[in-house]
N, C-alpha and C positions, 0 to 999 in steps of 0.2 A: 584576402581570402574570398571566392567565388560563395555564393550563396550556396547553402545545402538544402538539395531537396527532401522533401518529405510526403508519406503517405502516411494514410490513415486507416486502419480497419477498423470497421464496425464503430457507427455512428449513435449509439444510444445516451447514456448519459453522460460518459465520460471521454468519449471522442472528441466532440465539440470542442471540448476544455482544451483535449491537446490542440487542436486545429487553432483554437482565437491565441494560444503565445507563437505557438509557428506562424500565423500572418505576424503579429507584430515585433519581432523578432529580427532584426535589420540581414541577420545572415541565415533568415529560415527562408524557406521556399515550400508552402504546401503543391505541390505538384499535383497529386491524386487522392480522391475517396472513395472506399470501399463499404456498402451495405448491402444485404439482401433485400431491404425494405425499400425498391423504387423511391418511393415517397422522399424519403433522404435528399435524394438527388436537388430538392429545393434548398436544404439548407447550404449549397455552396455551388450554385449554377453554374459561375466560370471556373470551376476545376474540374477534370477529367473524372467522371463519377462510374465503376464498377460496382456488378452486383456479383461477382464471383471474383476472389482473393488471387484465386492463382492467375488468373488472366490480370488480374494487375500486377504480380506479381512477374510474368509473361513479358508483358510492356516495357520493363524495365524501364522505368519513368521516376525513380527515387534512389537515392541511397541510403535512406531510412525509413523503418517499417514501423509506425506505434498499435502496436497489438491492443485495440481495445474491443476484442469480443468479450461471449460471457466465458466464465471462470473455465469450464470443463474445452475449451476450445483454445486457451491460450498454450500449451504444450505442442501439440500439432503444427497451428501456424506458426510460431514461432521457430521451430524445425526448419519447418519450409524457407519464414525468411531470410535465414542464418544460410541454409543451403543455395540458396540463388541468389547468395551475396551481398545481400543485403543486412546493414547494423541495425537492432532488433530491439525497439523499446516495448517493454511487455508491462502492460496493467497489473497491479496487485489481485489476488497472489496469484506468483511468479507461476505456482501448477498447484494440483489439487492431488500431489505425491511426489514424495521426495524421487522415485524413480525417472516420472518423466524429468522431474528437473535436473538430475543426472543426463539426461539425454540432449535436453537442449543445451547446457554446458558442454556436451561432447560436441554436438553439430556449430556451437561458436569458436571452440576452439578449433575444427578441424578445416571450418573455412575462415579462421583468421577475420574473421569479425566481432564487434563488439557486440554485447548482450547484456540492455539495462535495465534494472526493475525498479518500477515506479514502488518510491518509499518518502514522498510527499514530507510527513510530516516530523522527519528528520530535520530539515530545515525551520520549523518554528522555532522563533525566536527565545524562547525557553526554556525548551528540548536544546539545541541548540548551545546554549549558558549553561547547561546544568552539564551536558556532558565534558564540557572545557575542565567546572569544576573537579568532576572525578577524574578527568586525564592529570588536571595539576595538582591533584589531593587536597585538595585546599576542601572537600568533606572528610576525607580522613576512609580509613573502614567504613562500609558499607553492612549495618548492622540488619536492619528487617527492609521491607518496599512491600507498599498496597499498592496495587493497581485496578482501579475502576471504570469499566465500559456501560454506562447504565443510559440506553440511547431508547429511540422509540423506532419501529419500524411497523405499519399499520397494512390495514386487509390492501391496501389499492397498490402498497408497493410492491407485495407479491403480485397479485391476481393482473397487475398492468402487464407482467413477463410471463415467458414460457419456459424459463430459465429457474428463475430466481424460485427458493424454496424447494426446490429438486435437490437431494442427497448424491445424487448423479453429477449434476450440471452444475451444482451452487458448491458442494463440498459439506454446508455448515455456518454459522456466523462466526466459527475462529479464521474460517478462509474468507469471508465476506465482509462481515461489519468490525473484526477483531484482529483482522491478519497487520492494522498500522499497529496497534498496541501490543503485543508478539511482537513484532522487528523494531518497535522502542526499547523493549525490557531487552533483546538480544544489542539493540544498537548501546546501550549503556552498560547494561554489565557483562556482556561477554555469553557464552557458553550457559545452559540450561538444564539441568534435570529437574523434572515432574516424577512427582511422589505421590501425588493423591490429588483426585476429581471426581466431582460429582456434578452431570448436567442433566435438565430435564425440558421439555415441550410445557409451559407452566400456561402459556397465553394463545397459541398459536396451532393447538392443536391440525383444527380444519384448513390449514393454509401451509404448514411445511413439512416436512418427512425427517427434519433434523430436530436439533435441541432450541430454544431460545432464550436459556440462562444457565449459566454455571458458574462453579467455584472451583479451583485449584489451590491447590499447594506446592512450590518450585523452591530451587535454591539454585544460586549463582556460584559458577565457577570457585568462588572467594569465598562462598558460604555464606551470605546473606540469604535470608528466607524472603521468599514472594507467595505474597498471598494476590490471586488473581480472579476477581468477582466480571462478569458481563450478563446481561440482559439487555434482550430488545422489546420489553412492557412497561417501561417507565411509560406513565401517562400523557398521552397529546403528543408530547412534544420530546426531545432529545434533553437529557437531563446533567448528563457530567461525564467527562474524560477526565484521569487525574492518576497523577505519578507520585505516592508520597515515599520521601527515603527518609530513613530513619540511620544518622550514619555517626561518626565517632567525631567528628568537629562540624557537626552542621545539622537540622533538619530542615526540608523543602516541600512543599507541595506543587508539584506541579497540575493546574486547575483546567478550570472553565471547562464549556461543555466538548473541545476540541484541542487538550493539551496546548491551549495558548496564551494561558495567564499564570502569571506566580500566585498563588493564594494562600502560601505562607513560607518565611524562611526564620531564622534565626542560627546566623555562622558566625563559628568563631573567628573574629576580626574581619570581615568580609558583611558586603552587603552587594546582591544583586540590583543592580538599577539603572534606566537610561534605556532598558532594552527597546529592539525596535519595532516597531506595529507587524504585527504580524499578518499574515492574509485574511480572507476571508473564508468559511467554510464553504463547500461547493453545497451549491443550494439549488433544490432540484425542484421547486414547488412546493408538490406533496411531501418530502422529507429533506433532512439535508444530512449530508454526507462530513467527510470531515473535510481536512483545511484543505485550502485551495492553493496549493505552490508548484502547478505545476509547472509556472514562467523556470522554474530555477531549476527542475528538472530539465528544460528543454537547452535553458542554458550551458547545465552541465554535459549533455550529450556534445550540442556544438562544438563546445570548447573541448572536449575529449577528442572529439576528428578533429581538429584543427590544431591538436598537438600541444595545446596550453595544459589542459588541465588530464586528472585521473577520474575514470569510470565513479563515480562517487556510490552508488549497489551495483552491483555486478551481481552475475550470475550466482556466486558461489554464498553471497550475502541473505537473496534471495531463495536461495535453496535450505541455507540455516531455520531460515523462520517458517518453509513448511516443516522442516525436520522439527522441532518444537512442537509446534501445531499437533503432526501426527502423535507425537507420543503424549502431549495431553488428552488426544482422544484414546490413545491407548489404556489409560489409567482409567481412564472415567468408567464409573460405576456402572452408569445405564446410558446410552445413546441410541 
């Protein structure tokens, strides 16, 4: 199989990321990069560097597009890349409404290209085991689940963008810092009704226009209740990601500060063990983000054109987890 090319939009924190698995990657080819930031242009000298999407877009110099602008601009391009043909890997989340993401499912299906959404930390090795277990029952009923996002995100992460912290452009921290934890709780139990939320601005007043902590109350398809805590004021530093299920032959915690440690089980006749190191969080300096897997995203696109493998989120996966998203803002008390 010929190497596949690839482009890149928008080169801020998470560009990059896609760029260093596509060079090392034996059947990736980064072709071209896209920023409006000039400045860019050094971090990949010998590739072909635009500062306007559709002129690379234009070029047709790829067959894959990774959409890594900010949040309120991923619907748009993504349209675009789907329409000029191009297979469309799109940063989390997927849009900042369930409508546009209707739309960009329409625009992949009507030109028969593929539409991926990065969902990272599906692949932890944890995540990962625990969902095997609920496929093979081997927890049995699925009784209660806590899920906690308790990270930090301080004045310079806003105030460094012109983006981030805008209700316009950012969406929120359930589309920003919460949209992996939403497409975990969708990727293991299915389907989602939200009954009750309450979020507020507790730390962040001067710096965002949305919430920066809340509480929910949801239940799964099957009837298991989720109780769903996030804040971005934990102090200094990022403090815990964590999946606890509470279920009819097993309890699990899934830990650490990026869902990728077990820190506690106890199942009937069963023992998780042996799992395999999982990546490292994307580490941005001043903060860090979560886990860092996106070699195996890149992987799974590959192998998806190349006939071995299936779309592992698609379109319609990533459309689930805004539909979620919105109607826990719907419920919430005050936003």
């Amino acid at each position: 199989m010929e190497r596949i090319k690839f482009a890149i939009i928008g080169l801020g924190r998470i560009g990059p990321r896609h760029a260093s698995h596509i060079l090392k990657h034996p059947k990736g080819l980064l072709s071209a990069v896209c920023d409006i930031d000039e400045s860019k242009r050094s971090l990949f000298p010998d590739t072909p560097f635009f500062t306007n999407y559709k002129e690379l877009l234009a070029a047709n110099t790829a067959e894959v597009i990774s959409v890594c602008s900010p949040n309120y601009l991923h619907a748009a391009m993504c349209i675009h890349c789907l329409q000029t043909g191009h297979h469309t890997i799109c940063e989390k989340p997927m849009a900042i409404s369930t409508k546009d993401c209707e739309l960009m499912i329409s625009a992949a299906l009507d030109a028969q290209r593929h539409l991926f959404v990065v969902k990272q930390n599906r692949y932890n090795p944890p995540v990962a085991e625990v969902k095997r277990l609920l496929e093979e029952n081997i927890l049995g009923k699925v009784y209660q689940v806590s899920i906690n996002c308790f990270w930090n995100r301080n004045e310079k992460y806003y105030t460094s963008s012109d983006w981030k912290g805008s209700k316009e452009k950012d969406g929120g921290c359930l589309y920003t810092q919460c949209s992996h934890f939403v497409d975990i709780m969708y990727f293991l139990f299915g389907n989602i009704k939200c009954h009750a939320g309450l979020v507020k601005n507790a730390g962040h007043q001067d710096l965002v226009e949305f919430e920066d902590s809340g509480t929910f109350v949801l239940e799964s398809e099957e009837g298991a209740l989720i109780n769903f805590n996030f804040s971005t004021c934990t102090f200094a530093q990022n403090m815990e990601g964590s999946i606890t299920i509470i279920a009819e032959k097993g309890t699990v915690k899934i830990g650490g500060q990026y869902l990728n440690t077990i820190d506690y089980q106890k199942i009937d006749n069963y023992e998780i063990a042996d799992l395999k190191d999982g990546a490292l969080c994307n580490d941005y300096g001043d903060y860090k983000g979560s886990m860092s897997n996106h070699d195996k995203v890149i992987e799974n696109v590959i192998a998806t054109i190349g006939g071995t493998a299936k779309n592992a989120t698609n379109g319609f996966q990533g459309m689930k987890v805004v539909e979620i998203i919105e109607s826990m803002y719907k419920v919430s008390a005050k936003r």
